[in-house]
C-alpha positions in Angstrom: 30.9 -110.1 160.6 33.0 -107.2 160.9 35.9 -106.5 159.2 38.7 -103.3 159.5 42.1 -102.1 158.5 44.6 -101.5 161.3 46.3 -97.8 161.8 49.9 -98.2 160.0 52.4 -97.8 162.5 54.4 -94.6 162.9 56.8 -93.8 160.5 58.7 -90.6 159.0 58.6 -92.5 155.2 56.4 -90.1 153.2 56.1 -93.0 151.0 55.0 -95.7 153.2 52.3 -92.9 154.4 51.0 -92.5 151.0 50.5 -95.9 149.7 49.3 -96.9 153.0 46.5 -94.2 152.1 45.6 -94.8 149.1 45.2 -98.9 149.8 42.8 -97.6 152.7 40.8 -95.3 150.5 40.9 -97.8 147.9 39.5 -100.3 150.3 36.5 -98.3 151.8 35.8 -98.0 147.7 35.7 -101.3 146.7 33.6 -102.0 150.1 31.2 -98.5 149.4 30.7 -100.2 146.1 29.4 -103.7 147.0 32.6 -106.2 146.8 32.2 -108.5 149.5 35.5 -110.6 149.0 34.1 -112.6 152.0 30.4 -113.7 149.9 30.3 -116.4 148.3 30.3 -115.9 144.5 27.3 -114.9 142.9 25.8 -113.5 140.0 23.5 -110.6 139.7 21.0 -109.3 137.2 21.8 -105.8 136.1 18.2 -106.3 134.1 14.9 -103.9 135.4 12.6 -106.3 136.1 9.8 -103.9 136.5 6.8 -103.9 134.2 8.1 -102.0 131.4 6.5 -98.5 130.8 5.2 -98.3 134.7 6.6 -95.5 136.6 8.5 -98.6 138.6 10.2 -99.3 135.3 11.0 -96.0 134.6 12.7 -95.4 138.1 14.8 -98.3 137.2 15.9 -97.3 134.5 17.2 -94.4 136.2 18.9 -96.7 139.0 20.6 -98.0 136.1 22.1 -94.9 134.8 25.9 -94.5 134.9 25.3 -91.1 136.6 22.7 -93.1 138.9 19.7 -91.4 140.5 18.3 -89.1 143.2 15.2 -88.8 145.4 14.9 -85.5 143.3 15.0 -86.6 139.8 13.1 -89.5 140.9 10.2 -87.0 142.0 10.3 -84.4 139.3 10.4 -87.6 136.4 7.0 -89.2 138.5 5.5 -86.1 139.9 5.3 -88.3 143.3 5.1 -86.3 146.7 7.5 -89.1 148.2 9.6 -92.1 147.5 11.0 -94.7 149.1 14.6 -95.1 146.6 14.9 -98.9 148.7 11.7 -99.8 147.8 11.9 -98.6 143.8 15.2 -100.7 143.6 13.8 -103.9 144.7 10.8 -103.4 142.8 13.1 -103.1 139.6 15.2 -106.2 141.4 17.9 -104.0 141.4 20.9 -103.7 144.1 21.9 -100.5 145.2 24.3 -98.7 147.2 24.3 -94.9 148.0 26.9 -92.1 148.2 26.5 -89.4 150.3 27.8 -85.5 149.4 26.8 -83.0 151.3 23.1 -83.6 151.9 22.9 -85.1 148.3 22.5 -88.6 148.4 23.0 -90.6 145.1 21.8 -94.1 144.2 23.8 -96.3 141.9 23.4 -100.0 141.1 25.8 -102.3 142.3 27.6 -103.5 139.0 30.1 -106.1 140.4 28.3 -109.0 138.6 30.7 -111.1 139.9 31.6 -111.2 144.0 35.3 -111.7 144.2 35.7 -115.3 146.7 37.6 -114.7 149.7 40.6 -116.9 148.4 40.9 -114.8 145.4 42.0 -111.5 147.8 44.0 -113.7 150.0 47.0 -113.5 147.8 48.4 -110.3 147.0 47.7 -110.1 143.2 44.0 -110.6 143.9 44.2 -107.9 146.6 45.8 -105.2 144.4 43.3 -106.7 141.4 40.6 -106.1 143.5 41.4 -103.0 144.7 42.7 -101.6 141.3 46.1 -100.6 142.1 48.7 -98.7 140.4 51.4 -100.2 138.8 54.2 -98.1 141.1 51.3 -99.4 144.3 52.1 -102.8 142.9 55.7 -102.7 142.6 55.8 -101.0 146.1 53.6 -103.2 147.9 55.3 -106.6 146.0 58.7 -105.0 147.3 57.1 -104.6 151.0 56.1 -108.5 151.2 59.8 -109.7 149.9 61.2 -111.8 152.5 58.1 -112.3 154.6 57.7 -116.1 156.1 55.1 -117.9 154.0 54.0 -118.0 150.0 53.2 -115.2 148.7 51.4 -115.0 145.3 52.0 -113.1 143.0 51.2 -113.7 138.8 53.5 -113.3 136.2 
């Protein structure tokens, strides 16, 4: 299924332009990063379930660095011609996700061990939980929603 955000409609308010922004970028984040606010909740193992001391293993544990892992560390460390990075995480029964700069590509383990449900991010404290907000991107976005038709959620 796909989802999007919507262009904000023209306006001359350099704040509305800024915190409209940074909730975008926040949100292409959260989504680079594995939060699926649509899945079902679910768990995941953040445990290298290779055979320890195999070259598998090792690779994992390199997937499981903060820092994460390239193709190129991953080659120097096992002195392999090529490697498929996929392949090496599901080995370890890891989940990955990559981020691209320049024509470096990084592999990092997906360390949401908990999928946020979709009813969670349907009120607007679980949106700006989710997407880590600001306090001043709080207070800005809970003064936006005043007066709008409907309940809106927030927490004390």
């Amino acid at each position: 299924m796909a989802r999007e955000f919507r262009q904000h409609s023209g306006t001359l308010e350099s704040r509305k332009v800024l915190m409209w922004t940074k909730a975008c970028i926040r949100m292409v984040m959260v989504a680079q990063n594995g939060m699926v606010p649509s899945a079902p909740v679910a768990t995941q193992s953040l445990i290298n379930k290779a055979r320890p001391g195999s070259k598998a293993w090792q690779i994992g544990q390199m997937f499981l660095r903060p820092e994460g892992v390239t193709t190129d560390e991953v080659l120097a460390a096992t002195g392999w011609p090529s490697v498929s990075m996929p392949n090496q995480a599901k080995q370890a029964g890891l989940q990955v996700y990559k981020i691209r700069t320049g024509r470096r590509v990084r592999y990092f383990v997906r360390r949401d061990a908990i999928q946020a449900p979709a009813a969670f991010v349907r009120t607007l404290q679980g949106w700006s939980t989710l997407l880590k907000l600001e306090p001043d991107e709080v207070a800005y976005f809970r003064q936006r929603t005043e007066g709008l038709s409907g309940p809106i959620e927030w927490a004390a």
